[in-house]
N, C-alpha and C positions, 0 to 999 in steps of 0.2 A: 205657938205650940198647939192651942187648941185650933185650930187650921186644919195641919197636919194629923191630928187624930182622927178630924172630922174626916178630911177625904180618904184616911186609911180605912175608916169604917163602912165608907160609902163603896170603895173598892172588894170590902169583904163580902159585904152586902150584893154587891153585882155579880159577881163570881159567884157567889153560891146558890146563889137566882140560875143564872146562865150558862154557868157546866150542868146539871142535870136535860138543859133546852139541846145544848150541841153534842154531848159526849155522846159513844156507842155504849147504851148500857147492857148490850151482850158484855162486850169488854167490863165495863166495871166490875158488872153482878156476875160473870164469869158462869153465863147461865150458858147450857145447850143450845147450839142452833135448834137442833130438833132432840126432844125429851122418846125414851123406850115407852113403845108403844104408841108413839104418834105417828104423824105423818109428814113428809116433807113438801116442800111448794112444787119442785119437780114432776113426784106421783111415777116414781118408775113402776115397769110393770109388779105385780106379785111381791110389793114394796114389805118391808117388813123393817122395824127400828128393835134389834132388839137389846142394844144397850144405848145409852145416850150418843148422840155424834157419830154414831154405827147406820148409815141407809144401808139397809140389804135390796134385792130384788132380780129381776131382769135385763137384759141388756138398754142402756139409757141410748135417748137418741142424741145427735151435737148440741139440740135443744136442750134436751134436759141439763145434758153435765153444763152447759152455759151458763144455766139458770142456778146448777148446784153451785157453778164458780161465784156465780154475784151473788151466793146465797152466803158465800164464805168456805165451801169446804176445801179440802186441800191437796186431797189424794183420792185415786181411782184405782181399786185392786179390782185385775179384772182375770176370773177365772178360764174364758172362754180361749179353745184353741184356736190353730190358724185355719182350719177345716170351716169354722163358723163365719158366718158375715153380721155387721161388718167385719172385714179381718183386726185385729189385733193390734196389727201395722196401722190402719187406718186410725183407731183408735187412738192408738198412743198419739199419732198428731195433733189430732182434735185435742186432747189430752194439755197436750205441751203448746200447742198455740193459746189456750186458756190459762196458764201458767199453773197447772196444777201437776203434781207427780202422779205418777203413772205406773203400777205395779205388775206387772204379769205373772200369773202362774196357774199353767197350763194344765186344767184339770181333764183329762179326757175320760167320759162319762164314769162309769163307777169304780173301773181301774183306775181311775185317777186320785181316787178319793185314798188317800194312804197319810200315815203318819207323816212323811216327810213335808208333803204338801201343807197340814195343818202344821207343821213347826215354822215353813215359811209364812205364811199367815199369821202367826203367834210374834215370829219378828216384828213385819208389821206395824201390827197392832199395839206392839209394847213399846212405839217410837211415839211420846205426847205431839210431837211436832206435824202426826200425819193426820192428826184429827181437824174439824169433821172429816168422815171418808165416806165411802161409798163402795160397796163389795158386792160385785156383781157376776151372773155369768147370764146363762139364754133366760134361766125361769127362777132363778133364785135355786132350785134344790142342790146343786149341790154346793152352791156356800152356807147353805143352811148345814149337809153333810159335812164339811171343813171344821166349820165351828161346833156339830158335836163331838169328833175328830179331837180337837182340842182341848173341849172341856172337860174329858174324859179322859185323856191320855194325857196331856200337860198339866192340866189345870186340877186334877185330882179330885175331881168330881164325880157324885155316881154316875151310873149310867142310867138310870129317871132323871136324874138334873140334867147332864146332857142331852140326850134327847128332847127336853125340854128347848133348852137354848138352840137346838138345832132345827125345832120347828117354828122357833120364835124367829129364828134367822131365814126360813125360807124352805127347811127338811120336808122332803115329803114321800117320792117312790124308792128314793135311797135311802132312807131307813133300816132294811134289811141287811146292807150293805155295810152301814156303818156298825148295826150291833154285831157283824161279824167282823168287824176289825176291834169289835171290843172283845169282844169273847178271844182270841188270839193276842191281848195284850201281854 
C-alpha cells in the first residue's frame, strides 16, 4: 500500500512540475494576447490597441495577418472598399487560407461612417469567439470613426468618452464628421 502512495505522490509531484513547463499560459491565465495601449508583434501601420484583443490600424500586409494568425488572433474586420488595394477580394483569401474569419464592411470615406456601419461592427465585436481581432481600413481613421460611432450611439456614452475611444482606435480628420452624426442622434 505504501507503494502505491509513494508513486501517487511522485505522479503529483511531476505534473505540477511539468504542466506550468508545457501548458499555454495565455490559455490558463486567460491573459490578452496583446493588453490596451500596447503593441502587437505585427506593428500594423498607425496601430492602435484600444481595448484589450482590439489591434486597430492600417491596412496589414499577408505578412502581418500571418504573423497575427500564429500570434493567435481569429478575426479580420476590414473596413476598406473595392475601390482600394489590395482589393477586399484579395484580402479575404489571404484571410481564409490563414484560417482566420474575415469580416467586411465597406466604409466608403466619410459617408460611410453612419450608424448602421457601427451597429455592424457592434455585432462583431459582441461575438467572444472573434477575439483577438484586428480592425482595419487604409490609415486606421475611420475605424477609429466607427468605434466613436458606437460608443456614442449604442454604447451610451458621452461624446468626450467617445471621441476619446475613437482616437484611441485610430480617429483623426473624421472627427468633424463623426461629431455631426452625434449632434443628429
Amino acid at each position: 500500500m505504501k507503494d502505491y502512495v509513494k508513486t501517487f505522490l511522485q505522479i503529483v509531484f511531476v505534473l505540477s512540475v511539468a504542466f506550468p513547463l508545457f501548458a499555454d499560459e495565455k490559455n490558463i491565465k486567460k491573459e490578452p494576447l496583446v493588453k490596451k495601449g500596447g503593441i502587437s508583434s505585427f506593428k500594423l501601420v498607425n496601430e492602435c490597441v484600444p481595448f484589450d484583443n482590439v489591434v486597430t490600424g492600417g491596412q496589414p500586409t499577408f505578412d502581418q495577418l500571418r504573423m497575427a494568425h500564429e500570434a493567435g488572433f481569429k478575426a479580420i474586420v476590414n473596413l476598406r472598399t473595392d475601390k482600394e488595394q489590395p482589393s477586399p477580394a484579395e484580402e479575404s483569401t489571404w484571410v481564409e487560407e490563414l484560417g482566420m474569419k474575415y469580416f467586411p464592411i465597406p466604409v466608403e470615406g466619410a459617408q460611410g461612417v453612419s450608424l448602421e456601419n457601427a451597429g455592424l461592427l457592434a455585432g462583431i465585436l459582441s461575438k467572444e469567439e472573434n477575439y483577438p481581432l484586428i480592425v482595419h481600413c487604409q490609415s486606421g481613421n475611420r475605424v477609429g470613426a466607427l468605434f466613436a460611432v458606437k460608443t456614442f450611439s449604442l454604447d451610451g456614452k458621452s461624446e468626450k468618452e467617445a471621441l476619446a475611444i475613437g482616437r484611441e482606435a485610430g480617429l483623426t480628420t473624421l472627427a468633424p464628421v463623426v461629431q455631426k452624426i452625434f449632434r443628429h442622434k
